[in-house]
N, C-alpha and C positions, 0 to 999 in steps of 0.2 A: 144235605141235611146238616145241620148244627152241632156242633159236638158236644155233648153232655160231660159235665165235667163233676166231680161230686169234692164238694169240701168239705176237707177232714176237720171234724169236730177239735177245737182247741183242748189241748193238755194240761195238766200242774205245769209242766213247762214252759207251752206258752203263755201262759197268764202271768206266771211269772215273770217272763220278758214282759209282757206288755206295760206289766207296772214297773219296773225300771225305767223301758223307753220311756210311757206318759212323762214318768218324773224329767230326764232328762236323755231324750234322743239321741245325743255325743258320746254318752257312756259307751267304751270300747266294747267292741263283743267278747275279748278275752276276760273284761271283770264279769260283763252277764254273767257269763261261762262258768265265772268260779264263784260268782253268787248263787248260782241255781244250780249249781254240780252238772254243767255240761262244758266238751270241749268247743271253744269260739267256732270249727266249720261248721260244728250239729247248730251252734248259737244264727250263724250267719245263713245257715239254712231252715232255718224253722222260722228269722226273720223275711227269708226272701218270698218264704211260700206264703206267710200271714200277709207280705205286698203284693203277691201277686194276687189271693185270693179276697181281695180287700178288705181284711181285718186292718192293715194299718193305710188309711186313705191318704195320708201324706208324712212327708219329714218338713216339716218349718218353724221359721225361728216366731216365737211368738213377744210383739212389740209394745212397749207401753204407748200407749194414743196418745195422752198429754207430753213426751220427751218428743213426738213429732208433731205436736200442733192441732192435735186434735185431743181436745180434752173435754167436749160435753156428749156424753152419750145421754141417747134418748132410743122411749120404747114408744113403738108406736103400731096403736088396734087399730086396723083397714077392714070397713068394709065395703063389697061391694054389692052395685046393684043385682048385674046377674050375673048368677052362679053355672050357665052354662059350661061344661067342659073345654070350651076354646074358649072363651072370654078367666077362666081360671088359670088357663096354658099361660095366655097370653099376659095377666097381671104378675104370676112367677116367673116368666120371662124379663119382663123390667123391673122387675126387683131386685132381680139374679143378675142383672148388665148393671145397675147403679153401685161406683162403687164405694158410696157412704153406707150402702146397710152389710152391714158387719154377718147379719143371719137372718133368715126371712123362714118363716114355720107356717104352713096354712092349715088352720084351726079348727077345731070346732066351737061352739058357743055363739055370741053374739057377732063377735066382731070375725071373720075368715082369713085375715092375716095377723101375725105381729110378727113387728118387724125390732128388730136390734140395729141403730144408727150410731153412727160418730162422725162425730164435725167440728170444723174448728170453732164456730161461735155461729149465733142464733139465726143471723142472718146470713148463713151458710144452709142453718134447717130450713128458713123459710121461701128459703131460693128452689132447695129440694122439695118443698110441698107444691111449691109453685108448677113444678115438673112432675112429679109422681102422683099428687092426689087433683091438683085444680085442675091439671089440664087433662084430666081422665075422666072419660062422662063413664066410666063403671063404676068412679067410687062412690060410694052414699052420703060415705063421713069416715072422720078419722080421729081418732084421738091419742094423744101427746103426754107423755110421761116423760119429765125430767130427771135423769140417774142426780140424787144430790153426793153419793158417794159411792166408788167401786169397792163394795163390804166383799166380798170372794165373785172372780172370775175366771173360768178354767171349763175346757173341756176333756175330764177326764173321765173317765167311764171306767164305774168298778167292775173287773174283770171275775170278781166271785173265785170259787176253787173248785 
């Protein structure tokens, strides 16, 4: 039988780690510590247990697209024909293996996915429609929003008090 494990409800403590790390990750545990009035081992264990219990889902460095080459994001609404349970597995499946989309969400509304792309130039996207929407008899249609600028990009999540 499975072991049942209970997660401990986050503290003034942790939240306030977590908005340190959001801001920046590399911040020592010894500043945490004496930013939020705890010593760095209580710091270093309250961040090991929010990884274990996956409050914190990763540490990575996060990249500007255009200093590598990729500089046109695009948003793009998918839908499909049918929405059986294995025909829905199987469209976040390749969406999850490609890796120009940046975040793939399955919605509610008209359209059942959008998707977050980046790619180096258009004929890069249109290589990728070519592969994810034409040659998939689930999709219906799909429709193409061009980012004309990155106004705020962040996954930060307000941790509240």
């Amino acid at each position: 039988m499975a072991k049942l494990t209970t997660v401990q409800p986050l503290d003034a403590y942790d939240r306030k780690i977590l908005e340190i790390l959001q801001k920046d990750n590399t911040t020592p545990q010894r500043q945490i510590g004496e930013a939020v009035n705890l010593s760095a081992p209580a710091v270093q264990r309250r961040i090991k247990r929010m990884e274990e219990n996956g409050v914190i889902r990763a540490n990575v460095a996060v990249v500007e697209p255009a200093s590598v080459g990729q500089s046109i994001t695009i948003f793009v609404e998918v839908e499909v024909i049918s929405e059986t349970a294995d025909r829905i597995e199987e469209a976040k499946r390749a969406f999850a293996c490609a890796p120009e989309i940046q975040q793939c969400y399955y919605v509610t509304g008209e359209a059942d996915f959008v998707l977050v792309i980046v790619v180096p130039s258009m004929a890069d996207y249109e290589a990728l429609t070519r592969r994810l929407f034409f040659g998939n008899n689930n999709v219906k249609r799909f429709r193409t929003f061009v980012a004309m600028d990155r106004v705020k990009v962040g996954l930060n999540v307000s941790v509240g008090q």
